[in-house]
N, CA, C and O of each residue as an XYZ file, in Angstrom:
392
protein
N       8.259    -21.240      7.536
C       6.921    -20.840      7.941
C       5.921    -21.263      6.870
O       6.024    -21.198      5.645
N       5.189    -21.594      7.435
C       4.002    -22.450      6.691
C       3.403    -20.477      5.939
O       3.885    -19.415      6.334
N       2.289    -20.635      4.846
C       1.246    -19.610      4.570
C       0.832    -19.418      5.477
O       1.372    -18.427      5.968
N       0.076    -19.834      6.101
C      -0.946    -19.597      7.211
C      -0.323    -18.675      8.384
O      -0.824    -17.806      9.097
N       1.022    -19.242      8.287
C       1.660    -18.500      9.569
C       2.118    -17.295      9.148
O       2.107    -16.340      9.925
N       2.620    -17.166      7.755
C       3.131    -16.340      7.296
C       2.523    -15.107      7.542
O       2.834    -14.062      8.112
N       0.945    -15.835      6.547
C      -0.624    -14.670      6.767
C      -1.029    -13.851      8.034
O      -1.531    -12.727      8.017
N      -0.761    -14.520      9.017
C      -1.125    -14.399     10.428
C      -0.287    -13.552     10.821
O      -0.810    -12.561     11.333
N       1.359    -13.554     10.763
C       2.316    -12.655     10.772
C       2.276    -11.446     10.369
O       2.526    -10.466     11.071
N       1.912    -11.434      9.039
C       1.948    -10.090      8.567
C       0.308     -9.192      9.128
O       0.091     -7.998      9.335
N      -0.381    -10.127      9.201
C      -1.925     -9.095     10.179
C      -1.086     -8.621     10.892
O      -0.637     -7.540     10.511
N      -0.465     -9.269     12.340
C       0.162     -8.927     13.191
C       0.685     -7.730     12.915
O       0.112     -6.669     13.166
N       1.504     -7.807     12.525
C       2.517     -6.569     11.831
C       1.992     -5.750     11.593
O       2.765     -4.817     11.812
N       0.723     -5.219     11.109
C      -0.243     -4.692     10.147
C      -0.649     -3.999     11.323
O      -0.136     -2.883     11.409
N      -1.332     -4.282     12.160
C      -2.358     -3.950     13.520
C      -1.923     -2.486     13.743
O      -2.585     -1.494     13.439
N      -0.544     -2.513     14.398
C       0.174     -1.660     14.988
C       0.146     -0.394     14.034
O      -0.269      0.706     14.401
N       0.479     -0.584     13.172
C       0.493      0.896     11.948
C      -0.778      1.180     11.763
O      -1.069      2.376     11.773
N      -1.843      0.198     11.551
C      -2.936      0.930     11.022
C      -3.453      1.888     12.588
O      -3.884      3.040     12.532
N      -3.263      1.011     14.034
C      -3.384      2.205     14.993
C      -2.789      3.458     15.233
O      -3.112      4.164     16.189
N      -2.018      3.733     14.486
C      -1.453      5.194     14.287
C      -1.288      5.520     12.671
O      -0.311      5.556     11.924
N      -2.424      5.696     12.522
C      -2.503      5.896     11.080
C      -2.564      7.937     11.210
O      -3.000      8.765     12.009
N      -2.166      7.938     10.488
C      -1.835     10.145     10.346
C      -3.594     10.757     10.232
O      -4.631     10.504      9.618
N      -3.068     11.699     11.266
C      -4.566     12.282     11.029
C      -5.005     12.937      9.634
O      -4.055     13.388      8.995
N      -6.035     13.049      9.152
C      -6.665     12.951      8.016
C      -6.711     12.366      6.741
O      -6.952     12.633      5.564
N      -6.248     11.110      7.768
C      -6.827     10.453      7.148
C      -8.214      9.528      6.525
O      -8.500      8.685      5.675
N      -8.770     10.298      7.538
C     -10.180     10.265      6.740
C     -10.591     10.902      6.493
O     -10.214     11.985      6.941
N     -11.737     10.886      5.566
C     -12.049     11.460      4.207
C     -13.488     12.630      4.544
O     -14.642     12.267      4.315
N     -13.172     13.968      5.081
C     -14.411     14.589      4.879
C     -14.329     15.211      3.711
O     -13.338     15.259      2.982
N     -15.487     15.740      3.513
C     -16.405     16.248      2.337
C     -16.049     17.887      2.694
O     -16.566     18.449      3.659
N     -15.157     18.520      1.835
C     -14.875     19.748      2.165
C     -15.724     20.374      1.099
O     -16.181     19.454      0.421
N     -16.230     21.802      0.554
C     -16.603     21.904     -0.186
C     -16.048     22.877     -1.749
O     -15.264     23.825     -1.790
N     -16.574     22.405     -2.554
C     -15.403     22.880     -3.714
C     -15.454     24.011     -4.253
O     -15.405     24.111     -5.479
N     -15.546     24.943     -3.551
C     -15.246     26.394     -3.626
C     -13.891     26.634     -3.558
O     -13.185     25.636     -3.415
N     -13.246     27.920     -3.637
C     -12.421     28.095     -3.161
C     -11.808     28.208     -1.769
O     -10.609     27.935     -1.825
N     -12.236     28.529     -0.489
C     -12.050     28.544     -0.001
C     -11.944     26.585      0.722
O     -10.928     26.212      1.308
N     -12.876     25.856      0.554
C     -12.878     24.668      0.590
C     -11.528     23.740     -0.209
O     -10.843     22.767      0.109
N     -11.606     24.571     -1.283
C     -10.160     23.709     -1.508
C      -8.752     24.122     -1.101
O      -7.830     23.307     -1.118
N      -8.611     25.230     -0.781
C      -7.407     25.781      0.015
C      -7.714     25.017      1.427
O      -6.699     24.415      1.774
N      -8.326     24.922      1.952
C      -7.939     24.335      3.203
C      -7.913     22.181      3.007
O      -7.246     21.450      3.740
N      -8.600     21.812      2.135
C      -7.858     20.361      2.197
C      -6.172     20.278      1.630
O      -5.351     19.412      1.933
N      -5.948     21.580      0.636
C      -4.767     21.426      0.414
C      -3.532     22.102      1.563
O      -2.338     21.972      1.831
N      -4.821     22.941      2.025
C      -3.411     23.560      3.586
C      -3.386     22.211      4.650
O      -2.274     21.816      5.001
N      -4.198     21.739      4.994
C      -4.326     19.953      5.586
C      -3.306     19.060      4.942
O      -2.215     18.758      5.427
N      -3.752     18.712      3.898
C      -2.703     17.572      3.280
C      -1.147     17.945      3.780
O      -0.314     17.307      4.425
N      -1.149     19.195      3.215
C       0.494     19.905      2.916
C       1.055     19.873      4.970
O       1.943     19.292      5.593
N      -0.221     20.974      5.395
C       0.345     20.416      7.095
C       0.803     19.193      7.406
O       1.914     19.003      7.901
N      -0.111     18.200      7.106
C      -0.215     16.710      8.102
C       0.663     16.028      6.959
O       0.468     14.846      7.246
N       1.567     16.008      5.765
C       2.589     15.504      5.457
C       3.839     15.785      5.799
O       4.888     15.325      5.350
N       3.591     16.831      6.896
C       5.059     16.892      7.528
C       6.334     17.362      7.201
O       7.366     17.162      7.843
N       6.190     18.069      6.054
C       6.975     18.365      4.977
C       7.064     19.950      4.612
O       6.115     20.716      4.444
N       8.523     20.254      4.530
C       8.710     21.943      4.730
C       8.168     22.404      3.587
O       7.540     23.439      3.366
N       8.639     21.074      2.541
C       9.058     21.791      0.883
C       7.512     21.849      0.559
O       7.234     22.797     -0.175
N       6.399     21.030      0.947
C       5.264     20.974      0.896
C       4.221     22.134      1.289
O       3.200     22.533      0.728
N       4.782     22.463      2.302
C       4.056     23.439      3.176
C       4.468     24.884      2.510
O       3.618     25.736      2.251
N       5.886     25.061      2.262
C       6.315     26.004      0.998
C       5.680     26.353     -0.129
O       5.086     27.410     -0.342
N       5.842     25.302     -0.949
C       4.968     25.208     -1.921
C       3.105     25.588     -1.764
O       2.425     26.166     -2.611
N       2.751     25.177     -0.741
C       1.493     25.829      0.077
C       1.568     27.313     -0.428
O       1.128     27.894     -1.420
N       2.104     27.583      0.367
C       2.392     29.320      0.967
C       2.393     30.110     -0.644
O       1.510     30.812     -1.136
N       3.604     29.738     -1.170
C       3.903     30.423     -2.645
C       3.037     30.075     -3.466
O       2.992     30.844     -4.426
N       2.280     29.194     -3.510
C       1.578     28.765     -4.786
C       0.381     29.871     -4.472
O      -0.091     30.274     -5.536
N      -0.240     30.474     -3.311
C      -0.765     31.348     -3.411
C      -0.565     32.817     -2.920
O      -1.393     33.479     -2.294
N       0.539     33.164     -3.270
C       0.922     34.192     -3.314
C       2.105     34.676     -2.134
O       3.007     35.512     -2.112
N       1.704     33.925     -1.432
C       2.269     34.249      0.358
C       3.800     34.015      0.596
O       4.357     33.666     -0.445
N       4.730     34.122      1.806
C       5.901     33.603      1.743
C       5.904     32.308      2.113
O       4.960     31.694      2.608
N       7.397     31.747      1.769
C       7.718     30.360      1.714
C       8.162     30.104      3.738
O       8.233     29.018      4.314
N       8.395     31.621      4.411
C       8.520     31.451      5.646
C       7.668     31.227      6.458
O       7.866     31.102      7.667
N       6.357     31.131      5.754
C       5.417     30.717      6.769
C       4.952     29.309      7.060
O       4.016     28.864      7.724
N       6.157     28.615      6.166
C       5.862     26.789      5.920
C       6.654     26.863      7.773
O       6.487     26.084      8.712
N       7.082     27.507      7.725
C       8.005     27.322      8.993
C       7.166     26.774     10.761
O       7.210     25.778     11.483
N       6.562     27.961     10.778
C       5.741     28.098     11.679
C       4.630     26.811     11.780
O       4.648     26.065     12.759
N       3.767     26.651     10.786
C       3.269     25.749      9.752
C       3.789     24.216     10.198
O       3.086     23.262     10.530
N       5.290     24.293     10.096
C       5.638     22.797     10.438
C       5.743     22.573     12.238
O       5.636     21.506     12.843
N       6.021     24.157     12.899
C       6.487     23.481     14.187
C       5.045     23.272     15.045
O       5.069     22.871     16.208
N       3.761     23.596     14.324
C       2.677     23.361     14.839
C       2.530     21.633     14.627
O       2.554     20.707     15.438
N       2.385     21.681     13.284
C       2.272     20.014     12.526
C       3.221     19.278     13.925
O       2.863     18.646     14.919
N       3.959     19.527     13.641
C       4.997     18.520     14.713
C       4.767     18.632     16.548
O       5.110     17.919     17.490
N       4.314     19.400     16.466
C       3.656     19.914     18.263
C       2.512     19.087     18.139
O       2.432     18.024     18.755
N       1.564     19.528     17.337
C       0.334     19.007     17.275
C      -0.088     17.513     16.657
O      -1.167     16.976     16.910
N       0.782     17.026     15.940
C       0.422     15.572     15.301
C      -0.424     16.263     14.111
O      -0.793     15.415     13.299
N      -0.856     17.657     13.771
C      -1.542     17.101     12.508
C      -2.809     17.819     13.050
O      -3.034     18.290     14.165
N      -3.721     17.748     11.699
C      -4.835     18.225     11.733
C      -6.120     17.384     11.389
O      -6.321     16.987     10.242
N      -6.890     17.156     12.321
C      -8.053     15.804     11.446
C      -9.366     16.761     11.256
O      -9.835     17.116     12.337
N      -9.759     17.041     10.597
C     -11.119     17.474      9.835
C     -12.225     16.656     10.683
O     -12.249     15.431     10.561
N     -13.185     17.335     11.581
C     -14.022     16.324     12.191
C     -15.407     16.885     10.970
O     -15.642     16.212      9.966
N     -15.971     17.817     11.202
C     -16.863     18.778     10.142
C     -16.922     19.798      9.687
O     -16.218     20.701     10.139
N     -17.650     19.976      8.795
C     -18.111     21.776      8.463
C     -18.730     22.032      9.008
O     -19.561     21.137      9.158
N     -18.997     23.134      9.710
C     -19.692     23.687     10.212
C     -20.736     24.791      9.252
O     -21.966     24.850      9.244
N     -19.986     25.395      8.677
C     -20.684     26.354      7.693
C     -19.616     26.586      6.581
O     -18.402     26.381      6.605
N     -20.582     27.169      5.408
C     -19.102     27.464      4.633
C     -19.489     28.018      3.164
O     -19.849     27.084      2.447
N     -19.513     29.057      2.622
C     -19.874     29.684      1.566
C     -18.261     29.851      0.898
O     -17.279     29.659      1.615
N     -18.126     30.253     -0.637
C     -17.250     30.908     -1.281
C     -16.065     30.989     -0.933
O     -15.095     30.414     -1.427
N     -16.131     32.085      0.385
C     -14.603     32.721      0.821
C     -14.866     32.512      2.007
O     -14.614     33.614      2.494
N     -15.271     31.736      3.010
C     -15.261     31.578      4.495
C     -15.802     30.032      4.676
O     -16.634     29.613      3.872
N     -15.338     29.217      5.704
C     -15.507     28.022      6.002
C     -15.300     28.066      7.876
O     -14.536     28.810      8.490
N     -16.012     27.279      8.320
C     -15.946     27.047      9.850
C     -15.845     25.825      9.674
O     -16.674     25.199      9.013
N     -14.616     25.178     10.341
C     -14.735     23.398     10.641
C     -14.557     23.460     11.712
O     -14.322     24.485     12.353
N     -14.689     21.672     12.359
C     -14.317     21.279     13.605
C     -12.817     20.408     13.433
O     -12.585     19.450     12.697
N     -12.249     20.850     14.032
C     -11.099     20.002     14.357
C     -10.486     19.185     15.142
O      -9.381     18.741     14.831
């Protein structure tokens, strides 16, 4: 295979994944309060799909590690969580769209 074809090949290849790229993956502007940063890190930890992640969620603030559970069979029902906006959001309370 010539470069050119090579180049052309791998776009190809490329197309397909970037159309199912994981939700949130794009980038909103949460805000850096506390409550704002518990939820990009309850997002990330959801939409990576991951028990030990979602665990680590739960315990790192205080909570049980059984609620990664529940946690994952949504993630996996649902595909995930994409952040569309804030709606409102002070300190200890946040409204988004999802």
């Amino acid at each position: 295979m010539t470069k050119a074809r090579l180049t052309a090949f791998a776009l190809t290849l490329s197309i397909p994944l970037l159309a199912h790229a994981q939700p949130g993956a794009r980038t909103i502007d949460l805000p850096a309060t506390p409550v704002g940063v518990a939820v990009r890190l309850f997002v990330a930890a959801l939409n990576s799909g991951s028990q030990a992640a979602l665990e680590r969620f739960h315990t790192d603030r205080g909570g049980s590690a059984g609620n990664a559970g529940p946690d994952l069979e949504f993630a996996q029902q649902s595909g995930g969580i994409d952040i569309e906006r804030v709606l409102k959001a002070s300190d200890f309370e946040i409204e988004i769209e999802a």
